[in-house]
Structure formats: structure tokens, C-alpha cells
C-alpha positions as CSV (number, residue, x, y, z in Angstrom):
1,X,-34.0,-13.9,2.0
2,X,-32.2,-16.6,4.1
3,X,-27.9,-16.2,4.6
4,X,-25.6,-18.0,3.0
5,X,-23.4,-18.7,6.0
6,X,-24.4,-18.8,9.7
7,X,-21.3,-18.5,11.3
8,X,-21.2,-20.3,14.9
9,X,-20.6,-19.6,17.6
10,X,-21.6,-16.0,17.9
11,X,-20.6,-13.0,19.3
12,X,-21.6,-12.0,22.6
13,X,-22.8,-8.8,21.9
14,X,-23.2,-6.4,18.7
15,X,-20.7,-6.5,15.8
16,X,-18.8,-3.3,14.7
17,X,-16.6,-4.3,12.1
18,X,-15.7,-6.6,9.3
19,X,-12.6,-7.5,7.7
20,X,-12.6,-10.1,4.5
21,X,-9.5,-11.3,2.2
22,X,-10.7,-14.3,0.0
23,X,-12.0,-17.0,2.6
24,X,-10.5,-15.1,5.6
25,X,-13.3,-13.2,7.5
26,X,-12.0,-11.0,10.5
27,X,-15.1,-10.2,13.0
28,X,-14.8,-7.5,15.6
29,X,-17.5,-6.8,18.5
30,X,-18.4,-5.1,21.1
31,X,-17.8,-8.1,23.2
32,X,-13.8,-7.0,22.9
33,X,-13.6,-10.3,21.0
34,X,-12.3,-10.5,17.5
35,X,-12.7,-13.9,15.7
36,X,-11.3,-15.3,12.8
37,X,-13.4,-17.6,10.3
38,X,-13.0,-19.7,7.0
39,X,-15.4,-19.2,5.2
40,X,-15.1,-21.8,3.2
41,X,-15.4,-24.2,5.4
42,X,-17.8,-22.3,7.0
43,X,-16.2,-22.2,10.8
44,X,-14.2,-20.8,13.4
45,X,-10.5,-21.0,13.1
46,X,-10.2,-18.8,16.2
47,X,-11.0,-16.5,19.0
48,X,-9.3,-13.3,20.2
49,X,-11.0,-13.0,24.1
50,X,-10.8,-10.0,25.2
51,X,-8.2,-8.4,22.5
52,X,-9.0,-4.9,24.1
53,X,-10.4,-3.9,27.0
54,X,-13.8,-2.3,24.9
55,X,-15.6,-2.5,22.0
56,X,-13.5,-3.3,18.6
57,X,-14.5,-0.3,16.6
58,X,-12.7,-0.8,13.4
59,X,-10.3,-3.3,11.3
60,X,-7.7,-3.6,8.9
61,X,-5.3,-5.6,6.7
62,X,-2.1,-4.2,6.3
63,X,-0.5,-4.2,3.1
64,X,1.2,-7.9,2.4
65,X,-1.9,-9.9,4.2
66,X,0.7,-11.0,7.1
67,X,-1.1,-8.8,9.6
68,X,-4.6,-7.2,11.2
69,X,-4.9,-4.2,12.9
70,X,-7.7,-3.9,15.2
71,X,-9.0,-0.2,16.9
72,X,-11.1,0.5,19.8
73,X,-13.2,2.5,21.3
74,X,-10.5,3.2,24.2
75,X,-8.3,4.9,21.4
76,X,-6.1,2.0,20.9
77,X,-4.9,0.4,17.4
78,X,-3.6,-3.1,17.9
79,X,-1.4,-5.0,15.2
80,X,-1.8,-9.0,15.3
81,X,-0.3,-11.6,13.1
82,X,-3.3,-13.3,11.2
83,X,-1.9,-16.3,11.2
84,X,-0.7,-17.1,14.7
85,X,-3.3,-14.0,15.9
86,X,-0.5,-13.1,18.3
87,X,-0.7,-9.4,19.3
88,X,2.3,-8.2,17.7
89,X,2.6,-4.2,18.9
90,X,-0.1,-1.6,20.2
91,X,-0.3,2.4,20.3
92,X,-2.3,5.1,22.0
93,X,-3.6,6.8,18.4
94,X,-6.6,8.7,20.0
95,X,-8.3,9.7,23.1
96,X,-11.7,9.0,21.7
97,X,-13.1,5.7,19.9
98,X,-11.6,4.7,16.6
99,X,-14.3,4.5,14.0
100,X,-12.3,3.0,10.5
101,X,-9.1,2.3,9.8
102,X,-7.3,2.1,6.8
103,X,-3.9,1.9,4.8
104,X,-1.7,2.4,1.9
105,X,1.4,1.2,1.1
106,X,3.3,2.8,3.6
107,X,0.9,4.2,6.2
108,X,-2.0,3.5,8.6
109,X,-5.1,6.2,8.6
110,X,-7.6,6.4,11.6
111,X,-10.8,8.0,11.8
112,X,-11.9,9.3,15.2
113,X,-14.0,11.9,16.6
């Protein structure tokens, strides 16, 4: 079976988590990058170096599309504007890695050990 996509350039290092709304493909590694591709063009629109200072663990759209959030395996949960991919706010949520993330209307869930 051959991919659809090979999406250019690559990560440095393993990928832990995926993020997808329509064309809009969110890739987070253990690299600290996360990158942002169209997929129907079938490129990168842009890189997040070093968004946290480990691996990203787990990602998220909040409600509305506007924003990301990103966790790590430091404990950290980032918010970034998915347009601009402007860090917008962080907070401490664990002491240990954040494995998923996810949200409702009104509030953010985190899985850690």
C-alpha cells in the first residue's frame, strides 16, 4: 500500500500526535516541533520550533476552530492561534507527561499518568 500524501519536510524525530480539521493537519513530535500542513495542497504552511521544551504529547482544537492546544510531556498545555500559530497562554496542568487532550463546549480534559 503506497500513502496518499508524503508530507515534506519531516519531523526530526518520532510523531506523537495528530490533529485534522478538513485540510488543516496539526503534527506534533518528539522533536518539540509542531507543524501545520494543507493538505490539499499537500505542503507546509508552517513550523512551530521548539513550541515546548519536550516531546508534544497530545493535541487539540478547541471548540470554534480559532485555536490549538498542544500538551507535553513536561506537564504543560499550550493554547496557539491556528492561524497566526502565536502562542496565545500556557498552564502547568500536570507534573507528569500529558497523554490526550480533549474538549467540550466549555472545558479542556487532560489525560496524564
Amino acid at each position: 500500500m503506497c500513502p496518499k500524501y508524503n508530507l515534506e519536510p519531516p519531523h526530526y524525530d518520532g510523531i506523537q500526535s495528530l490533529c485534522l480539521m478538513g485540510d488543516l493537519l496539526f503534527s506534533g513530535s518528539r522533536d518539540t516541533c509542531i507543524k501545520k500542513w494543507d493538505l490539499s495542497e499537500q505542503q507546509l504552511k508552517q513550523s512551530i520550533n521548539n513550541s515546548h521544551k519536550d516531546w508534544i504529547c497530545g493535541l487539540a482544537f478547541m471548540p470554534g476552530g480559532n485555536c490549538l492546544l498542544s500538551g507535553c510531556r513536561g506537564g504543560l498545555l499550550k493554547l496557539w492561534n491556528i492561524d497566526t500559530c502565536n502562542m496565545l497562554g500556557e498552564i502547568r496542568a500536570h507534573d507528569s507527561p500529558i497523554n490526550s487532550i480533549t474538549t467540550n463546549s466549555s472545558l479542556i480534559f487532560t489525560a496524564s499518568k
